[in-house]
Backbone as a ProteinNet text record, in pm:
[ID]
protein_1_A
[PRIMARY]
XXXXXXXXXXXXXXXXXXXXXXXXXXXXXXXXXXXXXXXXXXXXXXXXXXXXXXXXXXXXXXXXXXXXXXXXXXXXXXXXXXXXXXXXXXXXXXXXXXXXXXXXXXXXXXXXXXXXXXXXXXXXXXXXXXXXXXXXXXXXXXXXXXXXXXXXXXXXXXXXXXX
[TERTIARY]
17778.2	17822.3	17969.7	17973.3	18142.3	18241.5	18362.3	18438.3	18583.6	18610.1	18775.9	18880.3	18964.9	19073.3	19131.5	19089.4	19161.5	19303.1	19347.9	19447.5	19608.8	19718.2	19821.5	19908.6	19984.5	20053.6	20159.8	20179.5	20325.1	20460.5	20520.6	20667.4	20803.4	20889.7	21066.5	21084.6	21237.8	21337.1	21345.1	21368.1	21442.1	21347.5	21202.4	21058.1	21098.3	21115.4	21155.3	21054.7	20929.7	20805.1	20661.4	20598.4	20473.8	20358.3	20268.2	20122.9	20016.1	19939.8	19830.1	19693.2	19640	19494.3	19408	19304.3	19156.3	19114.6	19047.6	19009.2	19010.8	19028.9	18987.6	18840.9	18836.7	18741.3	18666.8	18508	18457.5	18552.3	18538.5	18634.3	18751.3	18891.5	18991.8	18945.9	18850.2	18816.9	18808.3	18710.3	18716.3	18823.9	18894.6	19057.5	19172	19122.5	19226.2	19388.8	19345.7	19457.2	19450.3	19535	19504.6	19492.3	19399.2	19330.4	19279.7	19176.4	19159.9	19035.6	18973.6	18882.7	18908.4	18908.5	18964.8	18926	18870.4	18852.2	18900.8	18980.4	19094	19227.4	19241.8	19364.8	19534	19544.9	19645.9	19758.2	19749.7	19803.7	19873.1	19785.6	19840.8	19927.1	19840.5	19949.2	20084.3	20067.6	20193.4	20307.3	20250.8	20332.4	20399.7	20322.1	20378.2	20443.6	20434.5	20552.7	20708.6	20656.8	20814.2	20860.6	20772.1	20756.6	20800.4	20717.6	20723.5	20551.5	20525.3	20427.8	20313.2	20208.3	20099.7	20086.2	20154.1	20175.2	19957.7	19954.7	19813.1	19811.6	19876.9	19805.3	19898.7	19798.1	19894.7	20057.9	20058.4	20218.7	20288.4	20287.6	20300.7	20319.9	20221	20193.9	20210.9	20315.3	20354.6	20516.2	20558.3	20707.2	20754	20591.6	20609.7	20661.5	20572.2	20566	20700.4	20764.7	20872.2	20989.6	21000.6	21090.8	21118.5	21012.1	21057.7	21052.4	21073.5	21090.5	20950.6	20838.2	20711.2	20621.2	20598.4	20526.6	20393.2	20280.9	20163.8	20034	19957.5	19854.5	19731.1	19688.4	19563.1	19597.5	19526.4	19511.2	19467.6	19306.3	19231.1	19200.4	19224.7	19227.2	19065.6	18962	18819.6	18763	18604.5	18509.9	18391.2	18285.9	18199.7	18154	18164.1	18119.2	18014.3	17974.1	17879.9	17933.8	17917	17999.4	18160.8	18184.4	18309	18334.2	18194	18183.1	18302.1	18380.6	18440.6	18348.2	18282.7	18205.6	18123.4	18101.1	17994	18077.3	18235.1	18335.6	18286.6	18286.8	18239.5	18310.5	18355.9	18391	18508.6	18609.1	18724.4	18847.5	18943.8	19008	19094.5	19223.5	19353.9	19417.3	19512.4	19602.9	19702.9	19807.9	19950.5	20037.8	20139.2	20196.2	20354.7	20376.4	20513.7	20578.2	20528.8	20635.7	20694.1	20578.2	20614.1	20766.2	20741.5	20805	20975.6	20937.4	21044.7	21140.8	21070.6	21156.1	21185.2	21142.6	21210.2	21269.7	21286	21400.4	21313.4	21173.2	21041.7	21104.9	21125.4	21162.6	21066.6	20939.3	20797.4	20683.8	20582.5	20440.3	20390	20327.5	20171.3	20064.4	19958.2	19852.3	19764.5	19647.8	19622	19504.2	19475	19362.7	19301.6	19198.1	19159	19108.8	19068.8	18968.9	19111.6	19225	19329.8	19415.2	19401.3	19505.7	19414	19267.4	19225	19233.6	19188.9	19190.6	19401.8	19460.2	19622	19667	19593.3	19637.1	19552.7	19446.3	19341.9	19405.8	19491.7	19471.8	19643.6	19697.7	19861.9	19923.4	19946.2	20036.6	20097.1	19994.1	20026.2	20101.3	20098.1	20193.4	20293.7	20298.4	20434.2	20524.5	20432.6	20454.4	20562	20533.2	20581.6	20456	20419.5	20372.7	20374.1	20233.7	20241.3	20174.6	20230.3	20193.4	20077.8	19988.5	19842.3	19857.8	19817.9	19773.2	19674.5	19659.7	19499.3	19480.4	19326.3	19275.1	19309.5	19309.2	19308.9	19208.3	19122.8	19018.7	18886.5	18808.3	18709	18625.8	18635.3	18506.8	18572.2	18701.1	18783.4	18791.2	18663.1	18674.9	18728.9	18745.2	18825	18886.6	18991.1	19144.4	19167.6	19204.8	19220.9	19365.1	19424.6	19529.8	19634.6	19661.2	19784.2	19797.1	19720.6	19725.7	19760	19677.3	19705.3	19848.2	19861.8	20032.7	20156.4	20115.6	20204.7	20201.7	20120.5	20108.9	20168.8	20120.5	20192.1	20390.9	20447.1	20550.2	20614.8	20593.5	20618	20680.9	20642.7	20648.7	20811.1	20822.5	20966.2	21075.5	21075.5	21189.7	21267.7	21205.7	21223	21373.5	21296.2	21330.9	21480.4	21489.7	21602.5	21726.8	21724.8	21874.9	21955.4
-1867.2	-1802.2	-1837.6	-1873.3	-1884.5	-1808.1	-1760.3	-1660.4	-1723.5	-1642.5	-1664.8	-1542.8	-1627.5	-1530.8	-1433	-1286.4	-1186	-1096.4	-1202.6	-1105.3	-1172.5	-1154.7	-1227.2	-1217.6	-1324.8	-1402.2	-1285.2	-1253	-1191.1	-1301	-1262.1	-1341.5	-1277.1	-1284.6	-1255.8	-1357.1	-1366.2	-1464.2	-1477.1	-1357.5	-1390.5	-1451.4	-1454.7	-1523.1	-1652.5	-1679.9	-1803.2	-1854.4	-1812	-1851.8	-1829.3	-1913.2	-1890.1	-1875.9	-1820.9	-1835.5	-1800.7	-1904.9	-1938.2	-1971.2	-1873	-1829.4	-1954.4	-1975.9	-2035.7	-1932.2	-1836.8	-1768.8	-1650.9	-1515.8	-1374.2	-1376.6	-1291.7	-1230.5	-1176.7	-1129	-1035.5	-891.4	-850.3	-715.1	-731.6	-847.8	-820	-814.3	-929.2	-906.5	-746.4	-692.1	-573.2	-463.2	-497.9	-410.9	-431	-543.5	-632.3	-661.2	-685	-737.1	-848.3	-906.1	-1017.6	-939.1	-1002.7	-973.3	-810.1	-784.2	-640.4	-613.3	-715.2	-670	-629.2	-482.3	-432.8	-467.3	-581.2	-663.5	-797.5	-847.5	-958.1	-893	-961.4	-946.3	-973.8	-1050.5	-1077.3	-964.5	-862.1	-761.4	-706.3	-675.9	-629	-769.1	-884.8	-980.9	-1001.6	-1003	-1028.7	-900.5	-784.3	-636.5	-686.1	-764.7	-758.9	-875.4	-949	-1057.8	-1070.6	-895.5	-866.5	-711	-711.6	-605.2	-421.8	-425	-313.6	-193.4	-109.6	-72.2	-151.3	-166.3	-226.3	-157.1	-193.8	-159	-109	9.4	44.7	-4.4	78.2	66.2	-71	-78.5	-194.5	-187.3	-87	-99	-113.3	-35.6	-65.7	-225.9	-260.4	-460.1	-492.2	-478.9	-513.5	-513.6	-424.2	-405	-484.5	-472.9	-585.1	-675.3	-750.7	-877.1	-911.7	-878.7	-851.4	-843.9	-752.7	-727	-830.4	-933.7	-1008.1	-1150	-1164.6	-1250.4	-1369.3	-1278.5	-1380.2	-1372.3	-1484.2	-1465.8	-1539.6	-1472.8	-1471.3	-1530.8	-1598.1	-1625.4	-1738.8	-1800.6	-1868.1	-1978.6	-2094.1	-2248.7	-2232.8	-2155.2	-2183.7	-2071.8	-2106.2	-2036.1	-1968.3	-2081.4	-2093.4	-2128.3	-2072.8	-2218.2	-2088.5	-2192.4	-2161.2	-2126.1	-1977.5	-1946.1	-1846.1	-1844.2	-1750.2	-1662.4	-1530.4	-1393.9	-1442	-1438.2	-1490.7	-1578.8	-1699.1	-1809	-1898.4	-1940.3	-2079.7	-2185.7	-2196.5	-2298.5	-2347.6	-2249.5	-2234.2	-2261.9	-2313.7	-2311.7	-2451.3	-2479.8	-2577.7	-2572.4	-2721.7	-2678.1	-2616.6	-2665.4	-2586.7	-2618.8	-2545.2	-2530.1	-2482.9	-2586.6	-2509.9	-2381	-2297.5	-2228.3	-2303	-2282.5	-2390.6	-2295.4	-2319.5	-2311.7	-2351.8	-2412.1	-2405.5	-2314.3	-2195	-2125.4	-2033.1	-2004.5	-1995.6	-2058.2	-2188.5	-2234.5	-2286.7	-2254.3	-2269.1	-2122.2	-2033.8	-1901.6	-1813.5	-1934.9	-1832	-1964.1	-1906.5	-1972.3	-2059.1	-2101.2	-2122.7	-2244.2	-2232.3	-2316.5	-2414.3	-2309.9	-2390.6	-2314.3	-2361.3	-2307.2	-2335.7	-2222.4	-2232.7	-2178.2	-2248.5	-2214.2	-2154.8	-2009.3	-1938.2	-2009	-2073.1	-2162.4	-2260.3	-2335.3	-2452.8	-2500.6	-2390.8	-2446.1	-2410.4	-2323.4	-2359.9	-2463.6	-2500.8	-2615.7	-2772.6	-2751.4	-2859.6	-2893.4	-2775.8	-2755.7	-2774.7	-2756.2	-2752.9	-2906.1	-2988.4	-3116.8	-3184.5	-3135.2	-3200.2	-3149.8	-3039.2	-3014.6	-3011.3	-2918.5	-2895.4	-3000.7	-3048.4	-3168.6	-3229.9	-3312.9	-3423.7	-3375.2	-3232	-3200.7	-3131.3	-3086.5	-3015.8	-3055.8	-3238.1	-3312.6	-3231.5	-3107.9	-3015.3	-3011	-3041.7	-3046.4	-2947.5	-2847.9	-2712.7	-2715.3	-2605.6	-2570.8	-2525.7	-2547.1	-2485.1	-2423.3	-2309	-2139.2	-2138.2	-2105.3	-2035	-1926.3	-1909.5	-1813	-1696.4	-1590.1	-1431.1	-1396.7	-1452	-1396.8	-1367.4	-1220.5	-1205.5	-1356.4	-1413.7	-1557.7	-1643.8	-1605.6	-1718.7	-1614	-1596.4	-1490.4	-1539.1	-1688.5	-1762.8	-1702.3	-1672.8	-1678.4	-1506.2	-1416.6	-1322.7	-1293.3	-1178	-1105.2	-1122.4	-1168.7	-1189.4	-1371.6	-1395.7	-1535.8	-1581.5	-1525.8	-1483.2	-1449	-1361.9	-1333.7	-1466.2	-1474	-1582.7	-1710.1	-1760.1	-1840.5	-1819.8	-1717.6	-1658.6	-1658.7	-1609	-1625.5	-1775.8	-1898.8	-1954	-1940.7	-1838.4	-1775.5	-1667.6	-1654.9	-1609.9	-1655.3	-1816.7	-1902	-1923.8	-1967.9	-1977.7	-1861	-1714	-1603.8	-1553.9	-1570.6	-1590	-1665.7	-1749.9	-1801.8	-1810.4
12863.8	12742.4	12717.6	12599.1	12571.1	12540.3	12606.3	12642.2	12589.1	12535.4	12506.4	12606.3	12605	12716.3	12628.2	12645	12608.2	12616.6	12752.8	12820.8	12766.6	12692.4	12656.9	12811.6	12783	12918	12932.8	13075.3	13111.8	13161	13085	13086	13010.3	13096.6	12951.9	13006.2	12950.6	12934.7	13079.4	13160.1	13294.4	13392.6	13331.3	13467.4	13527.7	13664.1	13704	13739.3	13835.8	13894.5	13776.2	13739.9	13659.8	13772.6	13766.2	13818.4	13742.4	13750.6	13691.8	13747.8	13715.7	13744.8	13692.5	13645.2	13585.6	13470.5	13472.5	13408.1	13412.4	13360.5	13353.6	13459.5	13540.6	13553.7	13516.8	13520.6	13403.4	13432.1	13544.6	13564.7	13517.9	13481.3	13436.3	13290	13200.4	13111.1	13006.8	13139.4	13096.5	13099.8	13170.2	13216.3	13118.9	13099	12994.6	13090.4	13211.7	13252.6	13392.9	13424	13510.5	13665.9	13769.5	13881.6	13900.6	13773	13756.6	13865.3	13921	14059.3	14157.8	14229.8	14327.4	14419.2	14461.3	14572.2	14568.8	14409.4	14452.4	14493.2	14608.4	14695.1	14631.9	14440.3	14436.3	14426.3	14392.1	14398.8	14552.6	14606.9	14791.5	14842.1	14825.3	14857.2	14834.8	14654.9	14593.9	14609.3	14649.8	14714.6	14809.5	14917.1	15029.5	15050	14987.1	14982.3	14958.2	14862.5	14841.7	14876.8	14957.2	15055.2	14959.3	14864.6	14773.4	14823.7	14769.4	14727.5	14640.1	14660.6	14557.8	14397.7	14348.6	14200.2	14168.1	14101.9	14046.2	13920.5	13845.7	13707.4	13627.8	13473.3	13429.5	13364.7	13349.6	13342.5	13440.2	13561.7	13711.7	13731	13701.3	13751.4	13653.9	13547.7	13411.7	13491.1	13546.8	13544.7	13707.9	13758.8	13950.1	13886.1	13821.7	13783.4	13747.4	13596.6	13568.5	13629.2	13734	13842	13918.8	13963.5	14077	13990.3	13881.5	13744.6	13763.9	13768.1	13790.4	13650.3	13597.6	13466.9	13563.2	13426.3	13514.4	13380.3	13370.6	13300.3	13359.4	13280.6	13323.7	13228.3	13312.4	13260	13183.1	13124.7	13045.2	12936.2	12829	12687.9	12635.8	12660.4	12650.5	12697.6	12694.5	12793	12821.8	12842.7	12862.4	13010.8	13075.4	13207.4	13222.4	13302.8	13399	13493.4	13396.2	13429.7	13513.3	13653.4	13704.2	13765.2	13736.6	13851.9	13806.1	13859.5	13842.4	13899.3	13932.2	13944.6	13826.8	13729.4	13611.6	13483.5	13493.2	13371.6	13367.3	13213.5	13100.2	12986.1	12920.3	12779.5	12752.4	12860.5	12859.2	12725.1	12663.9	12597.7	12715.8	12751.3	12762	12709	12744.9	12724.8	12675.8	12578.2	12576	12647.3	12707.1	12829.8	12754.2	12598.7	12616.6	12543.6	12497.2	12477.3	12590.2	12734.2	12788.3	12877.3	12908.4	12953.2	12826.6	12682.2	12620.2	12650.8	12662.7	12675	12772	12900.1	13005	13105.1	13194	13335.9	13410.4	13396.9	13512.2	13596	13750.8	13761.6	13871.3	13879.8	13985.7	13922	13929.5	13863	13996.3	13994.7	14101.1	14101.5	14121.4	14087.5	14181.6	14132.4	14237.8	14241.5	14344.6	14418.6	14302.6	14382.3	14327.4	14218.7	14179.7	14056	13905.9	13936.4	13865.8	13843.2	13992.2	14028.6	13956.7	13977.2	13925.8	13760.8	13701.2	13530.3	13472	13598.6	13590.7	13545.6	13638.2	13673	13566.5	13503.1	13401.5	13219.5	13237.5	13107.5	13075.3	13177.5	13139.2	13208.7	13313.2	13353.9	13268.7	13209.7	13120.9	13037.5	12990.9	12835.3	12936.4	13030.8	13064	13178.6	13241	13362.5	13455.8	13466.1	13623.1	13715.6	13833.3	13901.2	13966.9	13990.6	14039.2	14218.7	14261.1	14377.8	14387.5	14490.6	14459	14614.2	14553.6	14706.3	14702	14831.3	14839.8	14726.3	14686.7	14593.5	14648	14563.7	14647.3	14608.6	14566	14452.9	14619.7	14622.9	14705.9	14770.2	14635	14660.4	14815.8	14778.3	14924.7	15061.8	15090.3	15230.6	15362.4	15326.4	15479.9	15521.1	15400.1	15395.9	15398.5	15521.8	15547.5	15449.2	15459.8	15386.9	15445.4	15604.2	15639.5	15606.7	15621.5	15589.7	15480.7	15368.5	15238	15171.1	15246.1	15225.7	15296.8	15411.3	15484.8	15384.3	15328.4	15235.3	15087.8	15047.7	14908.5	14972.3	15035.8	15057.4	15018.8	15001.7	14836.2	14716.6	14663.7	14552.9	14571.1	14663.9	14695.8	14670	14706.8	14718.8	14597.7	14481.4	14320.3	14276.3	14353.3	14287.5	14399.9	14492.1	14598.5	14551	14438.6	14377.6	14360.1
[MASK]
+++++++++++++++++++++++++++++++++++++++++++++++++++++++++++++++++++++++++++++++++++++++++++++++++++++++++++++++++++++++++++++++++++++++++++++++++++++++++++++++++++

């Protein structure tokens, strides 16, 4: 079924680090906000990276985000998936990515696991030739990858914002 991304990008002026997802989830879909499945890990991770409380609600993870100057959205604008498979995305339509990057500080993009990092390098590269970091997913589907690991890895995303 073909799905358009409902959720608008978090960013100000002061965001130095971008991260970029693949797609909404059906659960953020329905939340209307990014990693709204309480069994993706990006939230507890991204807490503990900067060693805060796990922000709940969306203003909460409106003002995390914000705070540690991290703008946050997805590669892909449209496309045709199956409920939250990334495996099942077809038919993709990019996101554009430069007003982001015209109106704030970004000074590394990274992408939360593979199937971002792949649609990253296929759709935005070429128009924004920054070359992004690719993390492991936090998303449930990547059960390898435990939460300390998870985090030890996300620590990355620190360095940008340390300046």
């Amino acid at each position: 079924m073909r799905e358009t991304h409902p959720i608008a990008p978090v960013f100000d002026a002061d965001s130095r680090i971008l991260i970029l997802g693949s797609f909404p989830s059906v659960k953020s879909r329905e939340t209307m906000f990014f990693y709204g499945h309480p069994q993706n890990r990006f939230w507890r991770v991204t807490a503990a990276v900067f060693g805060t409380e796990v922000p709940q609600s969306i203003p909460e993870k409106r003002a995390f985000l914000l705070a540690n100057h991290i703008a946050v959205w997805d590669v892909i604008a449209s496309c045709e998936i199956v409920g939250s498979s990334d495996s099942s995305i077809r038919d993709v339509v990019p996101n554009d990515l430069s007003e982001i990057l015209k109106t704030t500080q970004i000074q590394t993009i990274f992408t939360n696991g593979g199937t971002a990092a792949k649609y990253y390098a296929k759709y935005q590269l070429p128009r924004t030739g920054i070359p992004a970091v690719t993390l492991p997913s936090t998303s449930p589907a990547n059960a390898a990858w435990t939460l300390p690991r998870l985090t030890e890895a996300w620590q990355a995303i620190k360095i940008p914002t340390e300046r």
